[in-house]
C-alpha positions in Angstrom: -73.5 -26.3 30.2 -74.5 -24.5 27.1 -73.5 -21.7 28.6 -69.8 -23.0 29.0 -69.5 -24.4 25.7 -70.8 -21.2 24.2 -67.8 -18.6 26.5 -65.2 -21.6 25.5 -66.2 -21.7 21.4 -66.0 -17.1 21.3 -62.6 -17.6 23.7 -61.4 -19.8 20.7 -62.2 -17.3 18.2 -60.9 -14.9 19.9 -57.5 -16.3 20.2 -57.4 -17.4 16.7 -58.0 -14.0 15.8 -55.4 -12.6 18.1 -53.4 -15.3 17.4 -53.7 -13.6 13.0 -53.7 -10.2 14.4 -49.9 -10.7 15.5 -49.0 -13.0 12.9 -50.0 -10.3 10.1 -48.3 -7.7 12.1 -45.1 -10.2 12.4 -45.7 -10.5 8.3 -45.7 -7.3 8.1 -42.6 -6.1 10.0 -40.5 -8.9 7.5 -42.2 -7.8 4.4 -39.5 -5.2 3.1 -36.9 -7.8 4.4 -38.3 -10.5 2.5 -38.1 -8.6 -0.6 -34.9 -7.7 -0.5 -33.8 -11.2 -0.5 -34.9 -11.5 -3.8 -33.4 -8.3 -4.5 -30.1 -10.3 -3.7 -31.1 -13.3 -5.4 -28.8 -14.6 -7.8 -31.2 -14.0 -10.9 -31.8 -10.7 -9.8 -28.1 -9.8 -9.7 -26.8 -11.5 -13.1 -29.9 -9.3 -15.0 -30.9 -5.9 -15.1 -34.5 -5.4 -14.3 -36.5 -3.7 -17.0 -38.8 -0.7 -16.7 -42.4 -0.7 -17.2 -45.3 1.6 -17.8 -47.3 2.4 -15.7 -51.4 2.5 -14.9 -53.9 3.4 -12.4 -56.6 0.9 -11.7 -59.0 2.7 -13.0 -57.6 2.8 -16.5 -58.1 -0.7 -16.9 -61.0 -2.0 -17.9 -61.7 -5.9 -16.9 -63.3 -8.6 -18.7 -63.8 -12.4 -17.9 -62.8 -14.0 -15.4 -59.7 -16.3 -16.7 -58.2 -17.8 -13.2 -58.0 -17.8 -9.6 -55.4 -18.9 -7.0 -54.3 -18.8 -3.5 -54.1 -15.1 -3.5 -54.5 -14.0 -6.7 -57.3 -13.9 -9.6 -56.9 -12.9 -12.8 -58.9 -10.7 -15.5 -59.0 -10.7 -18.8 -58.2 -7.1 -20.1 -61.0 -5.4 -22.2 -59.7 -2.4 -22.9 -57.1 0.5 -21.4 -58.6 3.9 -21.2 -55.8 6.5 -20.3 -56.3 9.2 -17.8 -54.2 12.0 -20.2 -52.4 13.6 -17.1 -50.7 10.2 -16.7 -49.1 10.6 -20.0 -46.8 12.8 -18.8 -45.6 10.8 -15.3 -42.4 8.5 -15.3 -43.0 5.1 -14.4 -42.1 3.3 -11.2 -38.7 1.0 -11.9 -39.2 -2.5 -10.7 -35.5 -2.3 -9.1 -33.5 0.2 -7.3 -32.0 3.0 -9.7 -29.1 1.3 -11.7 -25.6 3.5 -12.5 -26.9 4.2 -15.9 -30.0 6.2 -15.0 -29.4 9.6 -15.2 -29.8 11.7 -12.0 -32.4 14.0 -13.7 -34.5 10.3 -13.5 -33.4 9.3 -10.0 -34.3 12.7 -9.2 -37.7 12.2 -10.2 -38.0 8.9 -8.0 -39.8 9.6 -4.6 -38.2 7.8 -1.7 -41.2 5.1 -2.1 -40.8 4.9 -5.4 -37.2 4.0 -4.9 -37.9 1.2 -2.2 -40.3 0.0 -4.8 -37.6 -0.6 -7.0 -36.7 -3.8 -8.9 -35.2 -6.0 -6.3 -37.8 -8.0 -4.7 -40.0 -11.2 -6.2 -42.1 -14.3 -6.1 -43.1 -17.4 -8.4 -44.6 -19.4 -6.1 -47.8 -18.3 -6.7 -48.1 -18.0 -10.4 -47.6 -20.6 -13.3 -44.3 -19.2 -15.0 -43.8 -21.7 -17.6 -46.7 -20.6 -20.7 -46.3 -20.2 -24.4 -46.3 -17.3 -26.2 -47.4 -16.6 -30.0 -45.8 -19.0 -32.2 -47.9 -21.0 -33.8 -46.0 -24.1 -33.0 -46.6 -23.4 -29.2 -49.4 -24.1 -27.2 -50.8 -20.6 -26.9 -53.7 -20.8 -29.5 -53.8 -17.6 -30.8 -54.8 -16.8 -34.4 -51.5 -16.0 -36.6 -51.4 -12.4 -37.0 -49.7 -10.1 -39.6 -46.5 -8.1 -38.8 -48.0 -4.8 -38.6 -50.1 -6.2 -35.8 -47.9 -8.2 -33.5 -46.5 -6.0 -30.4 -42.9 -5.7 -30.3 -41.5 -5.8 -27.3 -39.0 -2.8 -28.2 -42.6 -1.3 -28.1 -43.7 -1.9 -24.5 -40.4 -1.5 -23.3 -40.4 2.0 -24.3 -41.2 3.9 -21.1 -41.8 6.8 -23.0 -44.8 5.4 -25.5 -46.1 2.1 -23.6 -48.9 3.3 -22.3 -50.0 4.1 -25.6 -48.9 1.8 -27.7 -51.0 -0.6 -25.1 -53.7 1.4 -25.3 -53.9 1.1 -29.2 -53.4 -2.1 -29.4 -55.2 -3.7 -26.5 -56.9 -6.4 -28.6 -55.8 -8.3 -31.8 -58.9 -8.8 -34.0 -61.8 -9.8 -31.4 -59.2 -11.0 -29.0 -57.7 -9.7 -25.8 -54.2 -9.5 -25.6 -53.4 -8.7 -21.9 -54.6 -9.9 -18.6 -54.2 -8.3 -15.3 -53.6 -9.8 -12.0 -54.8 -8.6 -8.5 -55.4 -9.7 -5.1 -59.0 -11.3 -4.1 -61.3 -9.1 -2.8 -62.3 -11.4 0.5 -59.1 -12.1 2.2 -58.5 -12.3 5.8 -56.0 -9.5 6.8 -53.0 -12.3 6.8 -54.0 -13.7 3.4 -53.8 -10.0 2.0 -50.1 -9.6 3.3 -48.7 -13.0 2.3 -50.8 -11.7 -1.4 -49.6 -8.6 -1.4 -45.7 -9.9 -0.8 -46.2 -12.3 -3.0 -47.2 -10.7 -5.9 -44.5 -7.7 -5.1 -42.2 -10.7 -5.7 -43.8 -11.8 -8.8 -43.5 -9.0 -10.7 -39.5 -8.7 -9.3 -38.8 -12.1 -10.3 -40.9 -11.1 -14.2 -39.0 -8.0 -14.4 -35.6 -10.2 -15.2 -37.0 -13.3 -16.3 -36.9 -13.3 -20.5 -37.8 -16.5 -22.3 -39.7 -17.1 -25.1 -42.1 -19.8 -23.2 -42.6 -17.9 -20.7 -44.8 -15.5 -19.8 -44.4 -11.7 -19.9 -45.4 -8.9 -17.8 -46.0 -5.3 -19.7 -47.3 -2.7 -17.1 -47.3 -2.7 -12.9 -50.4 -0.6 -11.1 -48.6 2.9 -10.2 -47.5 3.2 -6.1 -46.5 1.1 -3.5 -45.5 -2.2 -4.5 -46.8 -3.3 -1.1 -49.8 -2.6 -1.4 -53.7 -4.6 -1.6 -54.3 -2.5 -4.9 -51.2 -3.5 -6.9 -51.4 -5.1 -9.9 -49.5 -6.7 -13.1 -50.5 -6.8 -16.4 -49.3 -10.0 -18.0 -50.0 -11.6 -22.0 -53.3 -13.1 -22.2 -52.6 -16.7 -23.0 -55.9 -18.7 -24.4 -55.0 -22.6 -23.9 -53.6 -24.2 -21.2 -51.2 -26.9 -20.9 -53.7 -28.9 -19.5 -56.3 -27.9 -22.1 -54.0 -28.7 -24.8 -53.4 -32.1 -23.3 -57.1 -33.0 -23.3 -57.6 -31.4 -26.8 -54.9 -34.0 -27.7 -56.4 -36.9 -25.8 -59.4 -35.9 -28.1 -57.0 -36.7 -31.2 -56.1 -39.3 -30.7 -59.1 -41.5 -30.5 -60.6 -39.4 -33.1 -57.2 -40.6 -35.5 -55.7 -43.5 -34.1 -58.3 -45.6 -35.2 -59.1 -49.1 -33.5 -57.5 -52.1 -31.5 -54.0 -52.3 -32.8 -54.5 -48.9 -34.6 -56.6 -50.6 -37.4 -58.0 -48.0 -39.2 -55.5 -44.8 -38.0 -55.0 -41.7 -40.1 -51.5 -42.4 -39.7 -50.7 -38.6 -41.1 -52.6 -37.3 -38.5 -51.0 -38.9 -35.6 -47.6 -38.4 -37.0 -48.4 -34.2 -37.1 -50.1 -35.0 -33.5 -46.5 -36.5 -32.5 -44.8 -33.6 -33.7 -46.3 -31.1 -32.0 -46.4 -32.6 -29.0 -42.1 -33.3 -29.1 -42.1 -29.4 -29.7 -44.1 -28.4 -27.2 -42.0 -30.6 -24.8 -39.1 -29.2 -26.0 -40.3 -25.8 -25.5 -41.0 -26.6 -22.2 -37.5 -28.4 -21.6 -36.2 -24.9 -22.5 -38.1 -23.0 -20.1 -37.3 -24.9 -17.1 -33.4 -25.4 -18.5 -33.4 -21.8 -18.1 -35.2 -21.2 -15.3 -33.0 -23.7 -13.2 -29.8 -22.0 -15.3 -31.0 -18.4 -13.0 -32.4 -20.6 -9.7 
């Protein structure tokens, strides 16, 4: 009997694996389709997709660990250390060469490198809406001065991102970037959905450009579709939900006893106001992400 039960439990497992084995292969064989979808995507066609350095995964040098998801975790970045050869190399476009790029540029572009291009994405595995560095946002960072704050003319400048990352990987004793990767122990079919995924993700960042949003600055260098790929993102340091808590926190601490007996009545009415703009801020984002569904 314990015989039987043991050859019926490994036949299970064995068709449960065979039964991933094809699905992967099945997830495979769609991937580039599924990609182009987005490529076709109405958000995708009404923007230009914008170029962005970039890095080898050795270059980047990881610190905390700051979230984890389906697919995906994500690092805080300690620092950037350039390999100088790579100074010289032309990044990868997220999208397929536009009209304007010149054909000394598209000549550069290996055929992978092309079918990389901008025109393939994925949200659904990522929190789009954040906030960025005002002050009246949610993303508690600490005010810096103009000479510090990255531009983004500056890491949209193919030719000097790298660099200008590089030098300015961390404002005061904080990180500014983050980088985002698959897991390390996946099954072969949660790789591929991760790595399609996150080949959409950084599609769907490339076009998407609101200030409550997040921003992507750099891709890994290669194949797209690939279980090394990467994005490197802002590092945001309070979450919505943190900030809700925080405010939860307020508000007993201010708004005094039963009836409000006792409330700092200045205090709650600053607490009001920044929560009105952070709702606004997020109205925004999701007015204009539903404006480019």
């Amino acid at each position: 009997m314990r015989n039987e039960k043991g050859k019926g439990a490994a036949a299970g497992v064995a068709a449960k694996h065979r039964r991933e084995r094809e699905a992967t292969a099945q997830l495979v064989a769609q991937a580039e389709d599924l990609l182009k979808l987005v490529d076709e995507s109405f958000v995708m066609r009404r923007q230009a997709p914008r170029q962005y350095p970039t890095f080898e995964r050795s270059e980047i040098r990881t610190g905390p660990l700051l979230g984890l998801g389906g697919f995906g975790i994500v690092f805080e970045v300690n620092d950037i250390v350039l390999v100088a050869k790579k100074m010289e190399l032309p990044s990868i476009p997220l999208s397929r060469p536009e009209p304007s790029i010149s054909p000394e540029t598209k000549d550069k572009d290996s055929p992978k490198q092309q079918r990389n291009g901008l025109k393939r994405a994925d949200c659904s595995q990522t929190t789009l809406v954040m906030f960025t560095d005002d002050p009246n946002q949610v993303a508690k960072q600490e005010p810096a001065k103009e000479d510090e704050i990255n531009p983004d003319d500056e890491h949209y400048d193919i030719a000097n991102a790298r660099q200008h990352m590089h030098q300015h990987v961390r404002r005061k004793s904080d990180a500014r970037y983050a980088i985002k990767r698959l897991q390390r122990d996946l099954t072969d079919l949660e790789r591929t959905r991760g790595m399609i995924d996150l080949a959409m993700e950084a599609k769907y960042l490339s076009v998407i450009w609101h200030p409550n949003i997040v921003k992507m600055r750099g891709i890994a260098a290669g194949d797209m579709l690939s279980p090394r790929f990467f994005i490197l993102l802002d590092r945001l340091y309070e979450t919505l939900d943190e900030k809700i808590k925080t405010w939860k926190a307020l508000t007993v601490r201010h708004g005094g006893g039963i009836f409000g007996i006792g409330a700092n009545k200045l205090e709650m009415k600053h607490l009001m106001v920044e929560k009105m703009i952070v709702a606004y801020d997020l109205a925004a984002a999701f007015w204009y992400l539903h404006d480019n569904r």
